[in-house]
HTML snippet that shows the backbone in 3Dmol.js (N, CA, C, O; Angstrom):
<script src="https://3Dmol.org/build/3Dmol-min.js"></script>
<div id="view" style="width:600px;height:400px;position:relative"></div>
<script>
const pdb = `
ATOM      1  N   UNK A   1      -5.711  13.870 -16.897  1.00  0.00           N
ATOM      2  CA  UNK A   1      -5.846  12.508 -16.401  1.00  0.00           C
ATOM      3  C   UNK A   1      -6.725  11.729 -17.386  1.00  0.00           C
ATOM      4  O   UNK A   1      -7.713  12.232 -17.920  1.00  0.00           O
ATOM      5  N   UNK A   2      -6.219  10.196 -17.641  1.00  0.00           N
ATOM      6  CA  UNK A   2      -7.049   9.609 -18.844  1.00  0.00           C
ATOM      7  C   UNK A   2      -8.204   9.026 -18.283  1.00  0.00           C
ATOM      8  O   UNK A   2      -8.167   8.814 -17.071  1.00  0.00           O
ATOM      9  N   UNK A   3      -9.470   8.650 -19.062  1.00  0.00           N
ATOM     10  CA  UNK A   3     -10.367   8.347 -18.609  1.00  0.00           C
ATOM     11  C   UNK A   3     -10.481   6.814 -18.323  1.00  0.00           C
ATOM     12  O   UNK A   3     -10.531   6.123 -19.341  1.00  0.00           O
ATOM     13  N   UNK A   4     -10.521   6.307 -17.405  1.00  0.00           N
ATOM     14  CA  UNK A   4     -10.417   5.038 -17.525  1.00  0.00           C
ATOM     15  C   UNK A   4     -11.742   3.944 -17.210  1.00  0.00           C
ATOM     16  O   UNK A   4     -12.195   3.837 -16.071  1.00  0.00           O
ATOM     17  N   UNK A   5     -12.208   3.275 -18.201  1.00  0.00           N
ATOM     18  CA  UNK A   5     -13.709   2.786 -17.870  1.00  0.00           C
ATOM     19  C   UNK A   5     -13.084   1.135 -17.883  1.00  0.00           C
ATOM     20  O   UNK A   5     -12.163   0.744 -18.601  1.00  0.00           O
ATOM     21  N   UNK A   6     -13.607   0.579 -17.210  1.00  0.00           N
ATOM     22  CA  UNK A   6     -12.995  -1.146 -16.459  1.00  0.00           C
ATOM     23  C   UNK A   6     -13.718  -1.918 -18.140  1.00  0.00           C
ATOM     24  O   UNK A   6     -14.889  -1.794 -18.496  1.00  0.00           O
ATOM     25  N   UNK A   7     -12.857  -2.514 -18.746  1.00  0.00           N
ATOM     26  CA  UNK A   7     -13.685  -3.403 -19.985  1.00  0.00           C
ATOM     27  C   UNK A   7     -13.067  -2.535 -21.451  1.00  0.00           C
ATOM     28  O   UNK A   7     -12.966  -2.908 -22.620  1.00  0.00           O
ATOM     29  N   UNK A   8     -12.770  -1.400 -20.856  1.00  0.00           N
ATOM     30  CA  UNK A   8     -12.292  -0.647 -22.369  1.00  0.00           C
ATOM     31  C   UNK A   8     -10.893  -0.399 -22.137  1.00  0.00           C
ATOM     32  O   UNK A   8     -10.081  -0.817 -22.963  1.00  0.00           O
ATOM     33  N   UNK A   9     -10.464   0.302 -20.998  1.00  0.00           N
ATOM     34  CA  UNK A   9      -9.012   0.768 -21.053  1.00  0.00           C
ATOM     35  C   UNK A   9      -8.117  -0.276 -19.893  1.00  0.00           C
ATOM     36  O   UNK A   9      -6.894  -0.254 -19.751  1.00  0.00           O
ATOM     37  N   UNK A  10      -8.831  -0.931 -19.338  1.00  0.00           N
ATOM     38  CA  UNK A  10      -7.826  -1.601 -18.422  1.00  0.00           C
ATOM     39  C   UNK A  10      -7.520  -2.816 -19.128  1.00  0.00           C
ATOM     40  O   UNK A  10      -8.045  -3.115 -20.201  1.00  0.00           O
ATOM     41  N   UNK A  11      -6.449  -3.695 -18.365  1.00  0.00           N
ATOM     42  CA  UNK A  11      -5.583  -5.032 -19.986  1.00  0.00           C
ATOM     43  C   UNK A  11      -6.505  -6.190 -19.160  1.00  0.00           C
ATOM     44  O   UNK A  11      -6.241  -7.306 -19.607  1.00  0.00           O
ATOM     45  N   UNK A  12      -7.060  -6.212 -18.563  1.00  0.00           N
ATOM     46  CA  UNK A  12      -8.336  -7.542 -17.770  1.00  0.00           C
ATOM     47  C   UNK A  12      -9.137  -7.608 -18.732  1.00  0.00           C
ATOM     48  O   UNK A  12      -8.954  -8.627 -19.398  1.00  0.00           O
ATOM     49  N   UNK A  13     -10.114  -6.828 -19.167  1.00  0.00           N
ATOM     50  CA  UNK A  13     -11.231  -6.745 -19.256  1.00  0.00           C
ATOM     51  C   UNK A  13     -12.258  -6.474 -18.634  1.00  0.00           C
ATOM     52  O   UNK A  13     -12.146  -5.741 -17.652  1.00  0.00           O
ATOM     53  N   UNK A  14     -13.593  -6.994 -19.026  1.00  0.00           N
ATOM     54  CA  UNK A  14     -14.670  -6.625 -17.981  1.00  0.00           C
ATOM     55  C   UNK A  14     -14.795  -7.376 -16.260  1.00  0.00           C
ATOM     56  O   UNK A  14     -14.617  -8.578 -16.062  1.00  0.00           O
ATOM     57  N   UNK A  15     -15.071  -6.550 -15.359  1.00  0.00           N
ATOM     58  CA  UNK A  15     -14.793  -7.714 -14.029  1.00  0.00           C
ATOM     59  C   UNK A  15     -15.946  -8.502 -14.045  1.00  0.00           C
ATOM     60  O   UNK A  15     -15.801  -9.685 -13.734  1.00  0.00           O
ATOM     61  N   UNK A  16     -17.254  -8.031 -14.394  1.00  0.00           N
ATOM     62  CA  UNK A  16     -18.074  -8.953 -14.424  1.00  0.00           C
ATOM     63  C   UNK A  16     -17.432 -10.406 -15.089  1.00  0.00           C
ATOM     64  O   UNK A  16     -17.392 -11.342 -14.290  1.00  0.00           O
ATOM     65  N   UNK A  17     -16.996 -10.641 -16.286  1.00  0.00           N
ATOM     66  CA  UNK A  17     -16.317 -11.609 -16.784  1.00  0.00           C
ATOM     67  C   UNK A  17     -15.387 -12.192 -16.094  1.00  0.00           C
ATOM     68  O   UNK A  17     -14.957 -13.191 -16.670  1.00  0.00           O
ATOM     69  N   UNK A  18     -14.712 -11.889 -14.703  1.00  0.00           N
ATOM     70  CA  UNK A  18     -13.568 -12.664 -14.346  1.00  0.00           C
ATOM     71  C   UNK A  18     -14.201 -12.693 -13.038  1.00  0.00           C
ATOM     72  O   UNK A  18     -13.637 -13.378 -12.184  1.00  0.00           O
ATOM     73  N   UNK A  19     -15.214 -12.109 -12.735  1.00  0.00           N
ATOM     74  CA  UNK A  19     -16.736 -12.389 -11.294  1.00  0.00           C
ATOM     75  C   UNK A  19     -16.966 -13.755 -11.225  1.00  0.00           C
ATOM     76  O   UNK A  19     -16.865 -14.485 -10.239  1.00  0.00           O
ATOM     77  N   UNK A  20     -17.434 -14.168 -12.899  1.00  0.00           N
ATOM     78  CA  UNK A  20     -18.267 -15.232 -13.307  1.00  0.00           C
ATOM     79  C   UNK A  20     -17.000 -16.448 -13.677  1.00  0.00           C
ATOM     80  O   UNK A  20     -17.279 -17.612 -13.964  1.00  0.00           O
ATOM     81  N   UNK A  21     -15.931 -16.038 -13.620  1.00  0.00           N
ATOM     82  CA  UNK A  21     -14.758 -16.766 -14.107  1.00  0.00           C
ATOM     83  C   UNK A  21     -14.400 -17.867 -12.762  1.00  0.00           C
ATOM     84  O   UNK A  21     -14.279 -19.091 -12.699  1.00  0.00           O
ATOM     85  N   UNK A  22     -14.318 -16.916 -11.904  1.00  0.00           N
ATOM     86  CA  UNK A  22     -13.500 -16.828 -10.380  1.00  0.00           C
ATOM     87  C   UNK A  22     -14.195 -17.655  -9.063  1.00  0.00           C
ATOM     88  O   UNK A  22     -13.874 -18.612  -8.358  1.00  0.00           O
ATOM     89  N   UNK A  23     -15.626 -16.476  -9.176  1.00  0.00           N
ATOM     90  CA  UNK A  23     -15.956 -16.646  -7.941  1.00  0.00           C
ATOM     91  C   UNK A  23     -16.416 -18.352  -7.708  1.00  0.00           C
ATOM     92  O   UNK A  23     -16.673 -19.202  -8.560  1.00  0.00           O
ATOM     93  N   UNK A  24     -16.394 -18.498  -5.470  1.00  0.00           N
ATOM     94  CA  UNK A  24     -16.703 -19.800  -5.196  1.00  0.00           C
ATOM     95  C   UNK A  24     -15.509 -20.666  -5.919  1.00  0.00           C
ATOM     96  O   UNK A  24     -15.410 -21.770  -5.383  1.00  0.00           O
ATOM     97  N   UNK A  25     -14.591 -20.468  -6.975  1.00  0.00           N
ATOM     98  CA  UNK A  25     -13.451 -21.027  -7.170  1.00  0.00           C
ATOM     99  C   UNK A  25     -11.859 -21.098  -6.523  1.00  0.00           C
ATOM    100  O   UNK A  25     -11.524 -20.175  -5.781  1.00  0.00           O
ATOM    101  N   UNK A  26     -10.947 -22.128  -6.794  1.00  0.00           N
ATOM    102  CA  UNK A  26      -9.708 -21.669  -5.983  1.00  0.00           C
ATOM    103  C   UNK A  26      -8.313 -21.623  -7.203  1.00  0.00           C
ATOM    104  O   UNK A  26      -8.134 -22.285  -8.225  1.00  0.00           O
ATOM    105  N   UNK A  27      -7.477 -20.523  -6.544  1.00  0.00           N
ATOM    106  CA  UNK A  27      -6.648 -20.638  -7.293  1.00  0.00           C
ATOM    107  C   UNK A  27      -5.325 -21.732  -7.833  1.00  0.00           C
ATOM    108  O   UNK A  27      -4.258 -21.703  -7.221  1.00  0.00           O
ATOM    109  N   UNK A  28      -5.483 -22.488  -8.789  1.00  0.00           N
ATOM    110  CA  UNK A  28      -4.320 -23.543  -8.592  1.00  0.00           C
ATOM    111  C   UNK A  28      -3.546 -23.032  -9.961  1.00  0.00           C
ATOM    112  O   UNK A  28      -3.684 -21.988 -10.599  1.00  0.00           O
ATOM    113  N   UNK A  29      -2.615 -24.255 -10.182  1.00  0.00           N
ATOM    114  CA  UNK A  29      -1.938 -24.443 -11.455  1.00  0.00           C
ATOM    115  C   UNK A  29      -3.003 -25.248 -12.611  1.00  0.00           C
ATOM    116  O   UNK A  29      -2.881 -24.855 -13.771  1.00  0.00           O
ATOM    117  N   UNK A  30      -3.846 -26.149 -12.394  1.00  0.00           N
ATOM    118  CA  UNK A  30      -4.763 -26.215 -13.488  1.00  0.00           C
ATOM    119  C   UNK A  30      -6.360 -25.674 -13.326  1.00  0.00           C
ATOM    120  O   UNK A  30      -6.562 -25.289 -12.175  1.00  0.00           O
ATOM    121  N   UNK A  31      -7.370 -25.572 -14.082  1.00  0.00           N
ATOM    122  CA  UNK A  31      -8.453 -25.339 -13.967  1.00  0.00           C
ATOM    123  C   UNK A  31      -9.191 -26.831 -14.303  1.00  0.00           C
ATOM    124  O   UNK A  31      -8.779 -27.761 -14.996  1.00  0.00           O
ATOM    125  N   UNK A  32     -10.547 -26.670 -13.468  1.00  0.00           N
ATOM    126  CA  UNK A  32     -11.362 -27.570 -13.313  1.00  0.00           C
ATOM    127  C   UNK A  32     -12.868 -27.046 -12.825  1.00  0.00           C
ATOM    128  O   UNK A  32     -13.144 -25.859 -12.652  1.00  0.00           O
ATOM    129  N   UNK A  33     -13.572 -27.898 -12.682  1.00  0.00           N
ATOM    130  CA  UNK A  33     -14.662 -27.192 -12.196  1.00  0.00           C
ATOM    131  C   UNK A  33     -15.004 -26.529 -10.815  1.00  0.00           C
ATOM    132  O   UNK A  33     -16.058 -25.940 -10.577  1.00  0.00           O
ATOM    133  N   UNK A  34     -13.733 -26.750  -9.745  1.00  0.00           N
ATOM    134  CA  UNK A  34     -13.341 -25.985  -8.316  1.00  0.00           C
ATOM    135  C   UNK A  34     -12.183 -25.016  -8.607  1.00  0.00           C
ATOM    136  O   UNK A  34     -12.160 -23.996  -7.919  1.00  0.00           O
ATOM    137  N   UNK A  35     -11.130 -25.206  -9.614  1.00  0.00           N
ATOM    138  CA  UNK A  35     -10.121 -23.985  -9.164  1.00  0.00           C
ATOM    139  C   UNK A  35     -10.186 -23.533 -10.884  1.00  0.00           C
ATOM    140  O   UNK A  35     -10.739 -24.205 -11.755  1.00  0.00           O
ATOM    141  N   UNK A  36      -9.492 -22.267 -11.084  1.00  0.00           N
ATOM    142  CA  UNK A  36      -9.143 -21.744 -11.710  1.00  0.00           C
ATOM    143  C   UNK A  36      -7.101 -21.485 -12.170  1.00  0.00           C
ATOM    144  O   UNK A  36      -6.148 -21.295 -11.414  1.00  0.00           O
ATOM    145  N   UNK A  37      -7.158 -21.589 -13.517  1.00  0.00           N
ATOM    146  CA  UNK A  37      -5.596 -21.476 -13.253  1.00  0.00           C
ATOM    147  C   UNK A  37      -5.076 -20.081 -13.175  1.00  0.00           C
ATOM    148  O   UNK A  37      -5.726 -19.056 -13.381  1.00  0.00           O
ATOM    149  N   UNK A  38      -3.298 -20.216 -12.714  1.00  0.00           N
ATOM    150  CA  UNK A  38      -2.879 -19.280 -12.465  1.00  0.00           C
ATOM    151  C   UNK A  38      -2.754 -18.247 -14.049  1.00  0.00           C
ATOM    152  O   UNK A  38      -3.026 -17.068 -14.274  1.00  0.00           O
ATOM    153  N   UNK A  39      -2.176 -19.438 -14.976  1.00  0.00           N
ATOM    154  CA  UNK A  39      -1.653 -19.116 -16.182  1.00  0.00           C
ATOM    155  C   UNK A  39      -2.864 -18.347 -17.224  1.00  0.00           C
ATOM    156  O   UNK A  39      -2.590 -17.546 -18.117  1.00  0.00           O
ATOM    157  N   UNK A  40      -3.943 -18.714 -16.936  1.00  0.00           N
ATOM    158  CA  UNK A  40      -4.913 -17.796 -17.096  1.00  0.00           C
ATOM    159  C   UNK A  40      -5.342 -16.305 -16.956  1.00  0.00           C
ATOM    160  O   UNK A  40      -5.910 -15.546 -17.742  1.00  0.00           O
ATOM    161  N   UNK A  41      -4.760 -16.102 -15.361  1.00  0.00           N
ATOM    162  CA  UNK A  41      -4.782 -14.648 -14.933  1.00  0.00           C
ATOM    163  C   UNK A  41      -4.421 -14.103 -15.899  1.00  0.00           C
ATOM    164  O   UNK A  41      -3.777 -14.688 -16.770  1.00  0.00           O
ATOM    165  N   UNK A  42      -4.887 -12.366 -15.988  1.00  0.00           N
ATOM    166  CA  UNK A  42      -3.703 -11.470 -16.609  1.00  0.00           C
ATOM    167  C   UNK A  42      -2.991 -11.298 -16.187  1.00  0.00           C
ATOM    168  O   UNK A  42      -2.906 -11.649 -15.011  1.00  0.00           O
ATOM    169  N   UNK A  43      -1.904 -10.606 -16.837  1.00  0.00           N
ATOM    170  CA  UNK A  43      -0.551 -10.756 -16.829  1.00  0.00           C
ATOM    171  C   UNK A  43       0.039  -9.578 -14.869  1.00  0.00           C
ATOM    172  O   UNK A  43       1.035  -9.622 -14.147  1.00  0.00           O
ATOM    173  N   UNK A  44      -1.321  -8.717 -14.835  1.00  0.00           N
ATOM    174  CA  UNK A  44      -1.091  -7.490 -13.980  1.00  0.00           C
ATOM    175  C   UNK A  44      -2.220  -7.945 -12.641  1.00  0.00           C
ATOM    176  O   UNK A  44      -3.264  -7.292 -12.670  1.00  0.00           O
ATOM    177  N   UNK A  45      -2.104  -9.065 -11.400  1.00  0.00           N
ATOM    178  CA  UNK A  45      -3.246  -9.188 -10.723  1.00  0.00           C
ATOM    179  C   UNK A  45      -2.423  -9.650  -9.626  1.00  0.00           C
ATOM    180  O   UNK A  45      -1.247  -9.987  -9.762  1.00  0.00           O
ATOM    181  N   UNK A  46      -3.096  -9.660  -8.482  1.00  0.00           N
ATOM    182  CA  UNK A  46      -2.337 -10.199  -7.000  1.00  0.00           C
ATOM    183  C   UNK A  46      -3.679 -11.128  -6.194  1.00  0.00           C
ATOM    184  O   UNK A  46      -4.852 -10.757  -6.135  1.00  0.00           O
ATOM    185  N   UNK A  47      -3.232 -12.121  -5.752  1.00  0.00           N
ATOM    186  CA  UNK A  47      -4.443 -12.867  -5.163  1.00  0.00           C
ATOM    187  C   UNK A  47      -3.920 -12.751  -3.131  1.00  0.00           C
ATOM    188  O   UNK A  47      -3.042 -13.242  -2.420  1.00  0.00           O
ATOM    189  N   UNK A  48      -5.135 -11.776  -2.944  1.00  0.00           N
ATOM    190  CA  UNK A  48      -4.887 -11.079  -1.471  1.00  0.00           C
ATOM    191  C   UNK A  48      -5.797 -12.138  -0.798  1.00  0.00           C
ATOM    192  O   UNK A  48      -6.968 -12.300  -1.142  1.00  0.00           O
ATOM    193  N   UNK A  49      -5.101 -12.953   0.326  1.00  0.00           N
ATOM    194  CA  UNK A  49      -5.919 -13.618   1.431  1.00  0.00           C
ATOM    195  C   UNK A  49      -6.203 -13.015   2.627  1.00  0.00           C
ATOM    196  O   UNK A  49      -6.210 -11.785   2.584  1.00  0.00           O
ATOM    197  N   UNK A  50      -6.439 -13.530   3.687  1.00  0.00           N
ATOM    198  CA  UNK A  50      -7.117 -12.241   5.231  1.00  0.00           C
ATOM    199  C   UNK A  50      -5.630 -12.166   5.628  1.00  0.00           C
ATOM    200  O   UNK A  50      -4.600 -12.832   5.520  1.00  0.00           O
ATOM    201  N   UNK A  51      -6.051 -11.041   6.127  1.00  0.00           N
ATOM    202  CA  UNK A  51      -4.770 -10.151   7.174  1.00  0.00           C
ATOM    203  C   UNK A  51      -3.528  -9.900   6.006  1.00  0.00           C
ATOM    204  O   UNK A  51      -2.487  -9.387   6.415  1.00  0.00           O
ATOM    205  N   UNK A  52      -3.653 -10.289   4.449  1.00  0.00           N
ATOM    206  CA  UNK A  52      -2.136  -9.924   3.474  1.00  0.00           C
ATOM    207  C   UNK A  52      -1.734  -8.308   4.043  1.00  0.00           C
ATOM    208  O   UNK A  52      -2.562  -7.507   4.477  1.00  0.00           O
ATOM    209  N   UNK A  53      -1.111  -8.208   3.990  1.00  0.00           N
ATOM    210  CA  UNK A  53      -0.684  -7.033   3.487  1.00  0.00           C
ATOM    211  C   UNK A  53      -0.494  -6.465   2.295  1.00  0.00           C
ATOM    212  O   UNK A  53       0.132  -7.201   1.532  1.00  0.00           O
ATOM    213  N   UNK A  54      -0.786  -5.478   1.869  1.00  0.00           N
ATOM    214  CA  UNK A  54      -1.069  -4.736   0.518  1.00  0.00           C
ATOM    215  C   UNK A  54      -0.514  -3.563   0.025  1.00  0.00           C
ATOM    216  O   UNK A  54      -0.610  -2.620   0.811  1.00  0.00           O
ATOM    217  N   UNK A  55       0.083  -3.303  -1.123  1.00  0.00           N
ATOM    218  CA  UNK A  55       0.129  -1.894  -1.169  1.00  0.00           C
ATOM    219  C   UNK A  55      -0.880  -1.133  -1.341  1.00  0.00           C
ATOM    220  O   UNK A  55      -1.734  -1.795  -1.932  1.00  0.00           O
ATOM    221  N   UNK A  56      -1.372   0.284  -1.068  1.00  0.00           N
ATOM    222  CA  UNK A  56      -2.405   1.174  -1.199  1.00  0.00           C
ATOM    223  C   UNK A  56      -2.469   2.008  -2.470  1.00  0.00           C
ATOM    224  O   UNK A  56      -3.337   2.797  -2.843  1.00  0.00           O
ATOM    225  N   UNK A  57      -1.132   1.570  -3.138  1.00  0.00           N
ATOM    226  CA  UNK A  57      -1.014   2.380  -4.633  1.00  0.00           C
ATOM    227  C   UNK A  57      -2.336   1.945  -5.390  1.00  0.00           C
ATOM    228  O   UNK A  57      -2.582   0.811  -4.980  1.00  0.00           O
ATOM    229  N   UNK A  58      -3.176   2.280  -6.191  1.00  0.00           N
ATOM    230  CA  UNK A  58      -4.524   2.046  -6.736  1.00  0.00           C
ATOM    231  C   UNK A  58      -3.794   1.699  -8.144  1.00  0.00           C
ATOM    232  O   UNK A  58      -2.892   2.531  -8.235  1.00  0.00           O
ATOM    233  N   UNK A  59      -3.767   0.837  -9.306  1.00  0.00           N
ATOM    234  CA  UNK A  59      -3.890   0.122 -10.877  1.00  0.00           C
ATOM    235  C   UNK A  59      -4.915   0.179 -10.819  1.00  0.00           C
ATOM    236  O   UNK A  59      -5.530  -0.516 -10.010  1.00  0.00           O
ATOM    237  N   UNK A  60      -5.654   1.206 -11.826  1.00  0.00           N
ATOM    238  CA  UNK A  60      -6.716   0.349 -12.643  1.00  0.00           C
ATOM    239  C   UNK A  60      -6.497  -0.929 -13.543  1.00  0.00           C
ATOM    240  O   UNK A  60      -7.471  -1.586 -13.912  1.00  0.00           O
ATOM    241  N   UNK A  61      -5.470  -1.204 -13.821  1.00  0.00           N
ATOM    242  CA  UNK A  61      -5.217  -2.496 -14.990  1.00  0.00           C
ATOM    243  C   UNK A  61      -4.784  -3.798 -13.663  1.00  0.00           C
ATOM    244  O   UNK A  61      -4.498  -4.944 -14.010  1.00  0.00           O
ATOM    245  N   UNK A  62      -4.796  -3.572 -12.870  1.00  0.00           N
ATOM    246  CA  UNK A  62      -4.517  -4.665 -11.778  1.00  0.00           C
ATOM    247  C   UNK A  62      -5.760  -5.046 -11.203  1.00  0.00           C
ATOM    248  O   UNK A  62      -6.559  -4.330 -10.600  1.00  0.00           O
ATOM    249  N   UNK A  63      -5.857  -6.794 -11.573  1.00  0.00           N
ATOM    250  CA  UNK A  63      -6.839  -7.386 -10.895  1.00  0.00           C
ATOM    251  C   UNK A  63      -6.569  -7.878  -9.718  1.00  0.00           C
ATOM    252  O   UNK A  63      -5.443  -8.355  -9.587  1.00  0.00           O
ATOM    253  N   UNK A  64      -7.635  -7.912  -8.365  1.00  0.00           N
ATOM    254  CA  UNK A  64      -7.336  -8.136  -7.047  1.00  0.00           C
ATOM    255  C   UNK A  64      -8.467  -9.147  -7.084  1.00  0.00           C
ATOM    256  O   UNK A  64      -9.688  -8.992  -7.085  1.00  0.00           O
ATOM    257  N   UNK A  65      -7.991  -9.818  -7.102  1.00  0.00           N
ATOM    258  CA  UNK A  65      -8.730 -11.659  -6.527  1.00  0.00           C
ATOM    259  C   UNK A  65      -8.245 -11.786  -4.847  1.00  0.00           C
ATOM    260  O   UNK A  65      -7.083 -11.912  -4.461  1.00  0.00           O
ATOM    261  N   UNK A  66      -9.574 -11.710  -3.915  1.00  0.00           N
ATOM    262  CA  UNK A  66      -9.353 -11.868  -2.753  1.00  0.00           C
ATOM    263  C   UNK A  66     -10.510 -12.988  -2.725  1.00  0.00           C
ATOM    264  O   UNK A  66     -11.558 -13.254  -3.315  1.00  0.00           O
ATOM    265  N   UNK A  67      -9.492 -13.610  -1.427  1.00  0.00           N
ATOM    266  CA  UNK A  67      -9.835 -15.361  -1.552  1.00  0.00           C
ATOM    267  C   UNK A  67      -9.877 -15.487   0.302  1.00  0.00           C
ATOM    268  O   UNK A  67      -8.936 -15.058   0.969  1.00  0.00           O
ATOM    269  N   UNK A  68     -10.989 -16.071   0.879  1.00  0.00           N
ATOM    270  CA  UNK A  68     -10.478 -16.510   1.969  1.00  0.00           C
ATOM    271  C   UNK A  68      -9.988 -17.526   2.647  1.00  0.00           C
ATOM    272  O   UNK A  68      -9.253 -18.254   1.980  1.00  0.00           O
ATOM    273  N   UNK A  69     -10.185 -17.892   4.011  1.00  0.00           N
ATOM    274  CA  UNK A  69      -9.266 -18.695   4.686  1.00  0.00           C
ATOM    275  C   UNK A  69      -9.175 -20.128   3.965  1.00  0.00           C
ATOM    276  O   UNK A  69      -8.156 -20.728   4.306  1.00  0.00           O
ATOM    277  N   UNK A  70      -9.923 -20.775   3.121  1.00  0.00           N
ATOM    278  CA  UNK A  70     -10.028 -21.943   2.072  1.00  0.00           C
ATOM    279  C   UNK A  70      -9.074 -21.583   1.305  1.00  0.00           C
ATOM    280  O   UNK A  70      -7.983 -22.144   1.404  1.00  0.00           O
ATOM    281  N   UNK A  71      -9.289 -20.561   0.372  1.00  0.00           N
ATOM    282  CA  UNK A  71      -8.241 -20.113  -0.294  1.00  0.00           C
ATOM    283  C   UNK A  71      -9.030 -20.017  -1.669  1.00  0.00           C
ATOM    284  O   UNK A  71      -8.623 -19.991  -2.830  1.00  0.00           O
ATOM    285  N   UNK A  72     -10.802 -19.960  -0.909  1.00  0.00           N
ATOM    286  CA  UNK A  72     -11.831 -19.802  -2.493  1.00  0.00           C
ATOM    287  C   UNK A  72     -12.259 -18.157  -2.636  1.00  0.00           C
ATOM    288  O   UNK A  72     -12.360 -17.353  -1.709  1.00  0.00           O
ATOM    289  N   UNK A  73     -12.498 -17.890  -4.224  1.00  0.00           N
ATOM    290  CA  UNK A  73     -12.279 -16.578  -4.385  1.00  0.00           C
ATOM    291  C   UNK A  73     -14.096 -16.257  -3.708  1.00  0.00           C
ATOM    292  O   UNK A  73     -15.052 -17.032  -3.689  1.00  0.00           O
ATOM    293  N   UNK A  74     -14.012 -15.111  -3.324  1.00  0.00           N
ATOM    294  CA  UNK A  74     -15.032 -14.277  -2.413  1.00  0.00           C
ATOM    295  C   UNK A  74     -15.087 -12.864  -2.969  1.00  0.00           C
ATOM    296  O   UNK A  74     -16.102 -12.214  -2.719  1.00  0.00           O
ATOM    297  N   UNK A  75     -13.796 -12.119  -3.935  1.00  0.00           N
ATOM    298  CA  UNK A  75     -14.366 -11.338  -4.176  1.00  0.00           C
ATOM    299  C   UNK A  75     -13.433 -10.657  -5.526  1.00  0.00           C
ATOM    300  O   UNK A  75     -12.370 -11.278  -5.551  1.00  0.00           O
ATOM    301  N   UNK A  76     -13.461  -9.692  -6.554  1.00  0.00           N
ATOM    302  CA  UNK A  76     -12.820  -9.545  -7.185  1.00  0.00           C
ATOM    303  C   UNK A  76     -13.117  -8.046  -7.729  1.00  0.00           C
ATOM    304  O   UNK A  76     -14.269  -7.650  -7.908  1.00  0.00           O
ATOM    305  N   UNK A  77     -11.879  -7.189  -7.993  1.00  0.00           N
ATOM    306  CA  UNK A  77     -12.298  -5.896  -8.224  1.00  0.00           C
ATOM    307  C   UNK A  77     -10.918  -5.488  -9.070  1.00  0.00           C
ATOM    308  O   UNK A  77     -10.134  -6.426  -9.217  1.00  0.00           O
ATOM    309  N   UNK A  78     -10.646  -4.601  -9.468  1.00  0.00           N
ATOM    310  CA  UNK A  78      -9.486  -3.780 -10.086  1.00  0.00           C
ATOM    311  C   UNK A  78      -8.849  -2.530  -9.224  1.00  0.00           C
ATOM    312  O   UNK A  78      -9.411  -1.685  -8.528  1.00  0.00           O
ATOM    313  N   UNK A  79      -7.636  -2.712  -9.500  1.00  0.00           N
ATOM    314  CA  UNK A  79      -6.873  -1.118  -7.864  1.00  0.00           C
ATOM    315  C   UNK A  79      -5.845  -1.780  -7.957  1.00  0.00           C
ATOM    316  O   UNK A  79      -4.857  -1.484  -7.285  1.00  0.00           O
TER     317      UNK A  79
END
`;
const viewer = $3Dmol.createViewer("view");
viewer.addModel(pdb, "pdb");
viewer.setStyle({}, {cartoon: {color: "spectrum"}});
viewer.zoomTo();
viewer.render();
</script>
């Protein structure tokens, strides 16, 4: 099994960097100083709101931007 450390082997980068990118922000089509764009994301991420449904398969190279009932990001991790 390969070793996988978040910033070296996954295609995001570091999450701290997309923490500081994201959070208190919302997801739109442009960026501004409230949302963030889509076209920005990497190419491998899903933006989960309350009650989504999810798959349980774990990506390390998949970013999970969870956003609540606003639709502002609250939290962000890799899986």
């Amino acid at each position: 099994m390969p070793l996988v450390v978040p910033g070296i082997n996954s295609s995001f980068g570091d999450k701290s960097e997309w923490v500081n990118k994201l959070m208190g922000k919302k997801i739109s089509d442009t960026s501004n100083e409230t949302s963030f764009a889509k076209k920005d994301l990497p190419e491998t991420h899903r933006v989960l709101k309350p009650g989504d449904m999810k798959t349980m398969d774990h990506n390390p190279n998949r970013l999970n931007i969870h956003v609540n009932e606003d639709g502002v990001v609250h939290d962000v991790n890799s899986g």
